[in-house]
N, C-alpha and C positions, 0 to 999 in steps of 0.2 A: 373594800373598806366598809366596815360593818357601820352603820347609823343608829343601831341599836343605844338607847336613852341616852344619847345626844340629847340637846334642848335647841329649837329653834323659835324664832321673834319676828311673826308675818305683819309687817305692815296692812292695812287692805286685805285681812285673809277672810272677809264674809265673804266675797262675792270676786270674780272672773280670776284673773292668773292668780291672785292669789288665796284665791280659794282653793284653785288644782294643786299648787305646789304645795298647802298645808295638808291637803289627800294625800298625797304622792309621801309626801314626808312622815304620816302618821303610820302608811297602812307599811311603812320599813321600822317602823316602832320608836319614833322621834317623840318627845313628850314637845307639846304645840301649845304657844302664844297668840293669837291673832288678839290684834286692833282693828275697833272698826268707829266710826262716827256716829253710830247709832248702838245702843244697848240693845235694843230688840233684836235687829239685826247680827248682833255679835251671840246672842244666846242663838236665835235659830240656827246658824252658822254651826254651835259647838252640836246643836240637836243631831245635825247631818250628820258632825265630824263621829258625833259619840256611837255607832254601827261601826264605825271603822276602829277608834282609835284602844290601843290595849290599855294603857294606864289612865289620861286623862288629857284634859284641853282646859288651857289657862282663859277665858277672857278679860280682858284688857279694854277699857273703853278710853279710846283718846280724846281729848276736846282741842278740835282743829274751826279754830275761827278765822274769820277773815276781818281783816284791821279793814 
């Protein structure tokens, strides 16, 4: 089953598993969404992802507060 531009939508994709699975997902030619709780954090994320990925990487900044 090809993954070729699929689109996927990583919760948590700056940093640990979902960091790997937006790798894993890019470098098979998946156009990539990650959220993360920080901006900064979500641009360096795409810096990484952008050696790898062919077309591009969405980010996505969520606002997760706590009541």
């Amino acid at each position: 089953m090809s993954l070729e531009n699929k689109t996927a939508f990583i919760t948590g994709g700056n940093t640990g598993i979902g960091f790997g699975i937006a790798q894993a997902l890019i470098a098979e030619g998946v156009n990539v969404a990650i959220t993360s709780r920080s901006l900064s954090r979500a641009e360096e994320a795409a810096k990484k992802f952008g050696r790898l990925a062919k077309k591009y990487i969405d980010k996505i900044l969520s606002h997760l507060k706590e009541r």
